[in-house]
NUMI-454914 format. One line per 8 residues: for each residue x, y, z of C-alpha. Coordinates in nm, 4 decimals, m for minus. Layout:
// NUMI-454914
X/Y/Z | ...
// end
This chain:
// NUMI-454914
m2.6607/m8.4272/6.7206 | m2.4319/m8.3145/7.0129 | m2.2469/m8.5737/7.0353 | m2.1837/m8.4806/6.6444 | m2.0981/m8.1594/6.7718 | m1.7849/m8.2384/6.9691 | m1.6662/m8.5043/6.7946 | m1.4514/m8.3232/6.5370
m1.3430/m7.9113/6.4869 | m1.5260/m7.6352/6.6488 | m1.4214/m7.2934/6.6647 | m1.5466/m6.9640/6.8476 | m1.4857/m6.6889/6.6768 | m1.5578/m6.2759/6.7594 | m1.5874/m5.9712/6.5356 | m1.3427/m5.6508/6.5500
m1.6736/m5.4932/6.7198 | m1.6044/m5.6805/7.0442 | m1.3143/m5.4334/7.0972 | m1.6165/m5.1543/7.0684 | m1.8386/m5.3877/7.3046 | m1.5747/m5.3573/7.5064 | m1.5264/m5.0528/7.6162 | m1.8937/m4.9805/7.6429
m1.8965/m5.2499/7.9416 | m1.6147/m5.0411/8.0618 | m1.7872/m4.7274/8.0281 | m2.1124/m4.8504/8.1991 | m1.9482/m5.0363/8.4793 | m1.7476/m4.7286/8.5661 | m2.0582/m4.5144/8.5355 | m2.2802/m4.7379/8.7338
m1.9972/m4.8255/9.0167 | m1.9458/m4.4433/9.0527 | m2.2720/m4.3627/9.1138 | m2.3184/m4.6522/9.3469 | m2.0563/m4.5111/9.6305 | m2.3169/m4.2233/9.6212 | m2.6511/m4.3768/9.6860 | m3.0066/m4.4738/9.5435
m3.0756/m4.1363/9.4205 | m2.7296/m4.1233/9.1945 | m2.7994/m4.4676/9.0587 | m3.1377/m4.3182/8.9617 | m2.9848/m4.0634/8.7571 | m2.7296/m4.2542/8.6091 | m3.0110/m4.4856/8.4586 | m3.2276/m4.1968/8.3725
m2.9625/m3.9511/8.2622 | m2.6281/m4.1273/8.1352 | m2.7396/m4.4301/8.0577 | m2.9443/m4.3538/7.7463 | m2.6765/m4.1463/7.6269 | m2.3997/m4.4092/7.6920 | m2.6313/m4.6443/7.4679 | m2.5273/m4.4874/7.1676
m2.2207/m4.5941/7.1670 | m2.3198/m4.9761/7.2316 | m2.1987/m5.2466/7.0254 | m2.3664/m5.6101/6.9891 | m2.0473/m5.7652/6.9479 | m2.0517/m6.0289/6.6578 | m1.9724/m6.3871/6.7722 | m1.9997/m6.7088/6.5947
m1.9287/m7.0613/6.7088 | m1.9260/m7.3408/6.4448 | m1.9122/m7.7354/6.4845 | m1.8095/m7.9575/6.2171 | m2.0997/m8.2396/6.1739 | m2.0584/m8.5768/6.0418 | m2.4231/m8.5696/5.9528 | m2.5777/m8.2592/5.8141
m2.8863/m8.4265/5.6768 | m2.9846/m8.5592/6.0373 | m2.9459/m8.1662/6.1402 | m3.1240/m8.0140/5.8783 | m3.4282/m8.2184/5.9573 | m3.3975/m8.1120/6.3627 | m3.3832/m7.7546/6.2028 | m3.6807/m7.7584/6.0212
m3.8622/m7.9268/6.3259 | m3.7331/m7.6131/6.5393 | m3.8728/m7.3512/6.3051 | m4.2071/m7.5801/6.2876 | m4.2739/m7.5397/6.6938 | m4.1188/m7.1992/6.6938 | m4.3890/m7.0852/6.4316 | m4.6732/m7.2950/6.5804
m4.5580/m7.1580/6.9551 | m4.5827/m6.8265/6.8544 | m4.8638/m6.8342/6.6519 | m5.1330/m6.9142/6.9129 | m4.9548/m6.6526/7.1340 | m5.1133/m6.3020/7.1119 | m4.8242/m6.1397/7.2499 | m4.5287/m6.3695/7.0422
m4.6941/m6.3173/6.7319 | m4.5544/m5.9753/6.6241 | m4.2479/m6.1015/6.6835 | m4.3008/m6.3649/6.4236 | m4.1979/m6.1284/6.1168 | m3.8399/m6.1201/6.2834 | m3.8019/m6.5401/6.2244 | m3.6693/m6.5593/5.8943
m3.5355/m6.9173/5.6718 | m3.2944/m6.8905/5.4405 | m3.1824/m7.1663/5.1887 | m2.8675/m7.1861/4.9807 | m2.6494/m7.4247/4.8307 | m2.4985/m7.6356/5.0823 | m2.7141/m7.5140/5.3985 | m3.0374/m7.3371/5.5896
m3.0298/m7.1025/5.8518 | m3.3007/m6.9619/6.0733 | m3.2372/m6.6011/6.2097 | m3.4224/m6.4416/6.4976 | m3.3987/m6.0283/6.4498 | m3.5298/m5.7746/6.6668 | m3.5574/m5.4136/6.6177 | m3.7653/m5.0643/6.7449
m4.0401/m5.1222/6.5010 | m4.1160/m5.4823/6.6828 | m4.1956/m5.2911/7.0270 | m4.4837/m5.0399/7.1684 | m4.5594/m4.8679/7.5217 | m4.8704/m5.1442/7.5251 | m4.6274/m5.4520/7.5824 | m4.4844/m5.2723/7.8548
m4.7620/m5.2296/8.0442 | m4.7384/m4.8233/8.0171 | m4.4067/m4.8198/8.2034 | m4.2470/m4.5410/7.9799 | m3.9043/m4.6032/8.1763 | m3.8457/m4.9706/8.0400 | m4.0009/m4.8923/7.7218 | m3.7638/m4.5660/7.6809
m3.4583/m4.7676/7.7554 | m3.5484/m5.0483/7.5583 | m3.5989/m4.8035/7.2755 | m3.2528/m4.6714/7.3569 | m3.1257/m5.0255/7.3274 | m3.2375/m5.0925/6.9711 | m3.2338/m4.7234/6.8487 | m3.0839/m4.7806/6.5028
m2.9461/m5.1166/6.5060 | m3.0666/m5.5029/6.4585 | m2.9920/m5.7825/6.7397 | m2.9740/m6.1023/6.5692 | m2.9331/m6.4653/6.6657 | m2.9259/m6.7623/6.4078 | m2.9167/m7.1019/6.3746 | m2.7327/m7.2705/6.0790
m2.5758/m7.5474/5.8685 | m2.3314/m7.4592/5.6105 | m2.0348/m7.6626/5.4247 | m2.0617/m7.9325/5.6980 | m2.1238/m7.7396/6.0272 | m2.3651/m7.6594/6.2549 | m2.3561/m7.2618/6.3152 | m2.4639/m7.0369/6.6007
m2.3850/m6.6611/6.5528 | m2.5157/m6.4154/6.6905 | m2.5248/m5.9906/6.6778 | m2.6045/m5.6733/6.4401 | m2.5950/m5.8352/6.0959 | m2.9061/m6.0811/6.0408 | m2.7182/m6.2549/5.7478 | m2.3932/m6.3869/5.9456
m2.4832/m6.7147/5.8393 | m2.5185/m6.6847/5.4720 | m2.2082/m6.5101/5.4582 | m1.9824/m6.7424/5.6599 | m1.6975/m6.8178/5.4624 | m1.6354/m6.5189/5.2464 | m1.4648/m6.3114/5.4287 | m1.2824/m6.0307/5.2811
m0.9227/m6.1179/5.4499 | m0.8614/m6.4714/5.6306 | m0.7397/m6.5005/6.0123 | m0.4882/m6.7806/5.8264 | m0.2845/m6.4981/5.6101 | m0.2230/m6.3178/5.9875 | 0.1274/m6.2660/5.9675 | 0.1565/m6.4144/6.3493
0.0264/m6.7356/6.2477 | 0.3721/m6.7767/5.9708 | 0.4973/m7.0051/6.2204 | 0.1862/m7.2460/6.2396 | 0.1996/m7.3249/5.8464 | 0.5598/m7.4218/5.9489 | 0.4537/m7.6525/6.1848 | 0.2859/m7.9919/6.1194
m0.0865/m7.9361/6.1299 | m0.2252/m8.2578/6.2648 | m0.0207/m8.2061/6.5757 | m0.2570/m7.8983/6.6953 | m0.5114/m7.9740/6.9300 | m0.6257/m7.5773/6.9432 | m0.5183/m7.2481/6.8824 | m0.5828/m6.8819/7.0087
m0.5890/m6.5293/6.9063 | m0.6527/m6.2249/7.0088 | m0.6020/m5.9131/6.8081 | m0.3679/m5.6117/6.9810 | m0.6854/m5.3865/6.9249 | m0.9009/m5.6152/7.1773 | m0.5716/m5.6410/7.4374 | m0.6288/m5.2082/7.4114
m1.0235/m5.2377/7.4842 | m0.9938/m5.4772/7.7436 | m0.7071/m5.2346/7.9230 | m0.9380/m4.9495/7.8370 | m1.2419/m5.0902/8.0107 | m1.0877/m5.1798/8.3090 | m0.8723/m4.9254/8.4032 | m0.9530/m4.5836/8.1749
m1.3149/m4.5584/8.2926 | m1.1644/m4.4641/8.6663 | m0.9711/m4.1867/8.5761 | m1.1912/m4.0528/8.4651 | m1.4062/m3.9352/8.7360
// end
């Protein structure tokens, strides 16, 4: 199967909310480097104070990587045997099992997936041994939002995707506007398409984040 993988077109490909992801890395990384220079006690309160409230504006950035297969029927059949020990495995774990209501199959036409999604309701002070710190900032973490990671095959390729929406998957493909139509791609329809070997973009709006969180962060403080 991975030598199916990399035998043909693959593609990584990241959401608009990676400009948002961003600049939260910026944010914490000045926050944390700040307080730092001024000891153990100021790191303390930057994990304890500005930390939780710097988690609301965290993004899981949404990032799927694709790999056209040759054989889908050989990967279906190493999918289903994944979700088999996954559900057996956690099964016979006590402390796994809760977790099991956030593995979820989905069928459609021409594919499976199988998505992994946590969120606040999965977690309580018990698993964390009554260490109210780590269970407050995990609680901060998923405060309102999903983390998802899935598996899938879908019109011929093997998908891994990952962040806040648990159906990335299922909705590969439909897209409300296409990367294609980009008005700074004009000159790659003009050019003969089976001499590309790869291609790159990157939107103006992640060029901004990625200035923002390295450089705005330090002015201000």
């Amino acid at each position: 199967l991975v030598g199916d993988m990399f035998s043909d077109e693959a593609f990584v490909y990241g959401g608009s909310d990676w400009s948002d992801a961003m600049e939260f890395v910026g944010m914490f990384q000045s926050g944390f480097y700040y307080a730092a220079n001024q000891g153990p006690e100021a790191i303390e309160a930057f994990v304890e104070e500005e930390l939780p409230e710097m988690l609301q504006f965290l993004k899981i950035p949404t990032t799927v990587m694709a790999f056209r297969i040759e054989n889908q029927e050989n990967a279906a059949l190493q999918m289903d045997a994944l979700e088999g020990l996954l559900r057996l495995g956690a099964g016979s774990s006590p402390e796994a099992k809760p977790f099991l209501a956030g593995l979820v199959r989905e069928d459609f036409t021409d594919g499976q997936s199988l998505t992994f999604t946590i969120d606040e309701t999965m977690f309580n002070l018990e698993m964390f041994d009554g260490e109210e710190k780590a269970y407050d900032l995990v609680m901060s973490i998923l405060k309102g939002r999903k983390i998802s990671i899935g598996l899938g095959i879908k019109a011929g390729m093997l998908i891994v995707a990952s962040g806040e929406n648990p159906k990335l998957i299922s909705e590969f493909g439909a897209p409300e506007s296409s990367l294609l139509n980009h008005e700074t791609l004009a000159v790659l329809k003009e050019s003969a398409p089976s001499d590309l070997r790869s291609v790159s973009f990157v939107s103006s709006e992640f060029r901004q984040a990625g200035w923002q969180a390295n450089f705005d962060g330090y002015f201000e403080r």
